[in-house]
N, C-alpha and C positions, 0 to 999 in steps of 0.2 A: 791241681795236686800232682805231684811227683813221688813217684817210687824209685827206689836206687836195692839192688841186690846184691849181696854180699858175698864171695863164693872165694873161700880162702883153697889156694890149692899149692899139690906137691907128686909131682908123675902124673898128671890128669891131662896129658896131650892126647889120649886115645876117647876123653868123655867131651871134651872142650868145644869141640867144632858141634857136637850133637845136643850137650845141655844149652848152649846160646844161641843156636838155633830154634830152639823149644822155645825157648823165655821169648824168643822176639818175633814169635807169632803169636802169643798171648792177643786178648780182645780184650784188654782193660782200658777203660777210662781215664784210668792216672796214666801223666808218661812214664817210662818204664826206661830205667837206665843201669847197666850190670858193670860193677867191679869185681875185677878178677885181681886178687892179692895174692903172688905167687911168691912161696920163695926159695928161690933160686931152683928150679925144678931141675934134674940130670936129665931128663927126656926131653926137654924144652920149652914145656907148659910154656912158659915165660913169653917167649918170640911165637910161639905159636898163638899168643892172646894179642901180642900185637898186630902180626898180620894180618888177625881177623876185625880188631878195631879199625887200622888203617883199610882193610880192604872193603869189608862187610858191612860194618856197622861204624860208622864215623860219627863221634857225638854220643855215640850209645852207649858203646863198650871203651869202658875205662881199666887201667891197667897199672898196680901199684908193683914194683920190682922189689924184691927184700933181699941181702945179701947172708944168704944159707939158712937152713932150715931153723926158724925162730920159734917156731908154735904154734897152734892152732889158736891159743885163748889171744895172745897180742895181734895174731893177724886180724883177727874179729874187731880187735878194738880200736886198730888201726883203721879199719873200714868204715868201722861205724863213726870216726871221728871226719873221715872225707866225707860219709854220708853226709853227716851232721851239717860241715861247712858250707857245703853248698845246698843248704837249705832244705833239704829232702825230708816229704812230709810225714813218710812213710819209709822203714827198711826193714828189708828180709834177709833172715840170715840163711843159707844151706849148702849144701854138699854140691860138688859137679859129678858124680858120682849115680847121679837117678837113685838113690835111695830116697829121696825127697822128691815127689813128683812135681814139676811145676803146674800139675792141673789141681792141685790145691789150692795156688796165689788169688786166684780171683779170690774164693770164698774166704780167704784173709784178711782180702783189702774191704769186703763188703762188712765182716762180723769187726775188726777193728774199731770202727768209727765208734762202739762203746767199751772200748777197751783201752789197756797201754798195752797190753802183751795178749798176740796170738799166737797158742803153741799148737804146731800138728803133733800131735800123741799117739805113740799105739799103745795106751794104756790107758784107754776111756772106751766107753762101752763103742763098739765098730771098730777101733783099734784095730789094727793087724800087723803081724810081723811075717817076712816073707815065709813061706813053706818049709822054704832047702834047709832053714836053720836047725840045727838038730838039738835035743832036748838038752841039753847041755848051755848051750850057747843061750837057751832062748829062758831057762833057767836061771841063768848069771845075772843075764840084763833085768830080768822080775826081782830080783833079789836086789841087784844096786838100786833101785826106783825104791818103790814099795818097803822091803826092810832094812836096808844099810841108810842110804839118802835120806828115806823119810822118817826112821827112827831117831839117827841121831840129829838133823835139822828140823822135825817138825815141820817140814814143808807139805801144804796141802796138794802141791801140783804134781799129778802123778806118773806124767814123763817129767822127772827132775832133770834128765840129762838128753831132753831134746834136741836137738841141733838146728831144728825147722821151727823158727818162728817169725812172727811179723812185728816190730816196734814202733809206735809212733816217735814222732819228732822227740816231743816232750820225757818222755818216759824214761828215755837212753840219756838227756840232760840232768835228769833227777836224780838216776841210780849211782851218778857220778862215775864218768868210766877212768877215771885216775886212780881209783881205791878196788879195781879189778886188777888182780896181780896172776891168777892160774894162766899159765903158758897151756895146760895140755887140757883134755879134753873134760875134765874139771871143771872147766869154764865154765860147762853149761850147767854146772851146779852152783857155783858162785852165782853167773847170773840167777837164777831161779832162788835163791834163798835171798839175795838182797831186794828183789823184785817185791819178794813177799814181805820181808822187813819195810821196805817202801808203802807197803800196803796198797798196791797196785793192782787195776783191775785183770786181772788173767781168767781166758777162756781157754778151752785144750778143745781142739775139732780131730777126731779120727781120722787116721793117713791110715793108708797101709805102707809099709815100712818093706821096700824094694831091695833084696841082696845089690851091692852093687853091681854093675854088668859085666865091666871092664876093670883090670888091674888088682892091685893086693890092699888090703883094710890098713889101714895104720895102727888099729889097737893090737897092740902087744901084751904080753901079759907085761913086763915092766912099767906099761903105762894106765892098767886098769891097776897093779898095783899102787902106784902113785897115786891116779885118783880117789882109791878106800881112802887111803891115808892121810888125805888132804881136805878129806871133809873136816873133823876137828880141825885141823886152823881154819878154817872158813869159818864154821860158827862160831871159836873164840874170836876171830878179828873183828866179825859185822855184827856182833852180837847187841851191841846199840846202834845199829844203821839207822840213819832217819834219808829221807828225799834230797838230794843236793837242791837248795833253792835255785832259781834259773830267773833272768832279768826279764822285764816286761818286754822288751825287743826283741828276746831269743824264743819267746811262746808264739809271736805273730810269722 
């Protein structure tokens, strides 16, 4: 079995050398191989994810270059589409940022096998979200899940805009990732309601949700605005999604 990680990044030359470090002392069974999808970072990300593939990890750490800052939703889809190609049996999406711990992946890779989607949640009983967050911030995020997201999509999953999850092969094939259009961080609500239009099995396992260590957040208010606003066209676009069917050769 093969694992491949997906870890879209943009200014993350100060998390880089410490979250790939972390991943590749992991004790899991599956091999474990990291894509870093950078685009076009001003600090360097980029050549700094090289020099740690060529130096560090050869074979492990893989390195997709993007020219300027494209999105968070296509760098995802972009990833998951090299996942995909080289055969990975298993992929995880997350932050290089330690808000995502990777001492969650094991129990991803174990609770999966009855799954398509593993979400880490801080919105299922053990949930957590960091302390430092102050009632405002931690307000917003309860409110886009819970009543914004889940009012208007009906979605049962209750971090709708998780960012930490684990997908099988199969599942990212079905959901068809050609018909995933959100650039920004919407994404993880696109995905999450097509997942469930899929009728896909989804588990949510309790994370606690770590402030980042290093550097500045990328939610803007400009781009939580976008995301309210982008719920409606997601549920009028996939409002008849059904499974993309996938070939007997692409399931083995």
């Amino acid at each position: 079995m093969s694992t491949v990680i997906v870890i879209p990044t943009y200014n993350e030359a100060d998390n880089l050398p410490a979250i790939t470090a972390e991943l590749f002392t992991l004790d899991l069974e599956e091999e474990l191989q990291v894509l870093i999808v950078d685009d076009d970072s001003p600090d360097g990300t980029g050549q700094l994810a090289d020099q740690l593939a060529r130096d560090c990890y050869p074979g492990r750490l893989h390195v997709i270059h993007r020219t300027g800052k494209l999105g968070l939703g296509t760098a995802y889809v972009t990833g998951f589409k090299w996942a995909l190609a080289r055969g990975a049996d298993y992929i995880i999406q997350m932050d290089a940022d330690f808000s995502h711990s990777p001492t969650y992946i094991s129990q991803m890779l174990e609770e999966i096998a009855d799954y398509d989607v593993v979400v880490g949640s801080r919105y299922v009983s053990g949930g957590e979200l960091d302390e430092r967050w102050g009632w405002g911030r931690w307000f917003l995020s309860w409110w886009a899940n819970s009543v914004w997201t889940r009012g208007i999509l009906g979605v049962q999953t209750k971090d709708a805009t998780a960012g930490f999850k684990c997908w099988r092969n199969q599942a990212l094939q079905r959901i068809g990732l050609d018909r995933i259009t959100s650039n920004g961080y919407v994404f993880q609500v696109e995905m999450t309601f097509v997942s469930e239009k899929c009728n896909f099995r989804i588990l949510e396992i309790p994370i606690y949700f770590e402030d980042r260590r290093i550097g500045q957040s990328k939610m803007t208010v400009p781009v939580k605005i976008e995301a309210a606003l982008r719920v409606f066209e997601i549920r009028w676009r996939h409002r008849n999604a059904r499974p993309v069917p996938i070939s007997n050769s692409a399931k083995t």
